[in-house]
C-alpha distance (Angstrom), angle and dihedral (degrees) to the residues before:
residue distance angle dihedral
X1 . . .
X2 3.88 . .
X3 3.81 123.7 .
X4 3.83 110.6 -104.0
X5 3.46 101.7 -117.3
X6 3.92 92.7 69.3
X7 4.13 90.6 52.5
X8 4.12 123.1 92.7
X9 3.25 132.8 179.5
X10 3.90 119.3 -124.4
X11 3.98 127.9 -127.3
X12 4.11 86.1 -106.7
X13 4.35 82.0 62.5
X14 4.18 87.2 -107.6
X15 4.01 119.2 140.4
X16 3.91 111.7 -118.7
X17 4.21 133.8 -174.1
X18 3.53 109.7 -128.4
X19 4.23 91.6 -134.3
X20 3.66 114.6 -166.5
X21 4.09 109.6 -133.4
X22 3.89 99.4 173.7
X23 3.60 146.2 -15.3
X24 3.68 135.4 -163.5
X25 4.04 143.8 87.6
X26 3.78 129.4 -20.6
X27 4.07 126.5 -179.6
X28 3.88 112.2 -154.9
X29 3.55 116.8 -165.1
X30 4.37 144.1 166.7
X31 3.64 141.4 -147.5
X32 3.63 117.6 -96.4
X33 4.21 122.1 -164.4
X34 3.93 88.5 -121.3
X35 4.52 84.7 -150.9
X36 3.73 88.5 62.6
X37 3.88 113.5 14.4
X38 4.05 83.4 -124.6
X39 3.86 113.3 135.1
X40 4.04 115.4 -103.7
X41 3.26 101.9 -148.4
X42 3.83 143.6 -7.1
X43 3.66 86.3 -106.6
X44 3.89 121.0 129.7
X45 3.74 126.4 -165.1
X46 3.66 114.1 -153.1
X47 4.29 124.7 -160.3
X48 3.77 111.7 -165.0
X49 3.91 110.3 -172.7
X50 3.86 111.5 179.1
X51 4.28 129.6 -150.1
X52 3.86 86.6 -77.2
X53 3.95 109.5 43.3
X54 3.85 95.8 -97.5
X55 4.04 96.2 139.6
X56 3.73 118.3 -170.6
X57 4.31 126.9 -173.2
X58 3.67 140.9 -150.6
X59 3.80 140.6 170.7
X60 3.51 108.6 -128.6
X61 4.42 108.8 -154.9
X62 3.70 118.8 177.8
X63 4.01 110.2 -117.6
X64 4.17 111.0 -120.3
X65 3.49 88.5 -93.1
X66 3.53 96.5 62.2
X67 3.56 86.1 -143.1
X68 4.50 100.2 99.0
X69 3.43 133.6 21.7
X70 3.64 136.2 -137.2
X71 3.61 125.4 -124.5
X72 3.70 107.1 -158.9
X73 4.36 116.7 172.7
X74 4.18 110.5 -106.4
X75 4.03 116.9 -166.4
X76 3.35 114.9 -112.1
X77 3.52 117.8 -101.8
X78 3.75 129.9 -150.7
X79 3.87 132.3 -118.4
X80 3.78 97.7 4.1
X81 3.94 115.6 178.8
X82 3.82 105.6 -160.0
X83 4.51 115.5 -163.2
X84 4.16 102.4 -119.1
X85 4.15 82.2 -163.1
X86 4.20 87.2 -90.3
X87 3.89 104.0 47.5
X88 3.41 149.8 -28.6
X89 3.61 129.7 -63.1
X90 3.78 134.9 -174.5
X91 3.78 118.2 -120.5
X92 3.98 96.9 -129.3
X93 3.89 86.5 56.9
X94 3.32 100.8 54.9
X95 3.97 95.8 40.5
X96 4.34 90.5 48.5
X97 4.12 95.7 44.2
């Protein structure tokens, strides 16, 4: 039924499809201590926008370990400017170009 180059097997030794939900652009960014340049926090915030504009956000926090992360859904914000490490660009722009 599906070619075998698409099918995996899981850790628990079970044979999966690798199915394709969405493609399209993402923006990952930190938090920067704007005194000292130094990052804040290990914190990541993630911006996933797909072929047809649907956008969707989550914090990304490193567990104790240091070993996983979790993924944890952040509402969208308007009008963001994010530093590129020369100036400041607006979200939308660098998600459309």
């Amino acid at each position: 039924m599906f070619p075998e180059d698409v099918i995996t097997t899981s850790k628990k030794g079970k044979k999966e499809v690798r199915n394709l939900i969405s493609k399209g652009k993402f923006v990952k960014y930190n938090y920067l201590d704007p005194e000292n340049g130094l990052i804040t926090e290990k914190k990541y915030r993630l911006v996933l926008q797909d072929c047809n504009g649907f956008r969707e956000e989550y914090f990304i926090i490193p567990t104790s370990d240091g070993k996983k992360f979790l993924m944890i859904p952040a509402d969208e914000k308007e009008g963001r400017k994010i530093w590129d490490g020369k100036k400041s660009i607006d979200l939308d722009e660098i998600l459309t170009h």
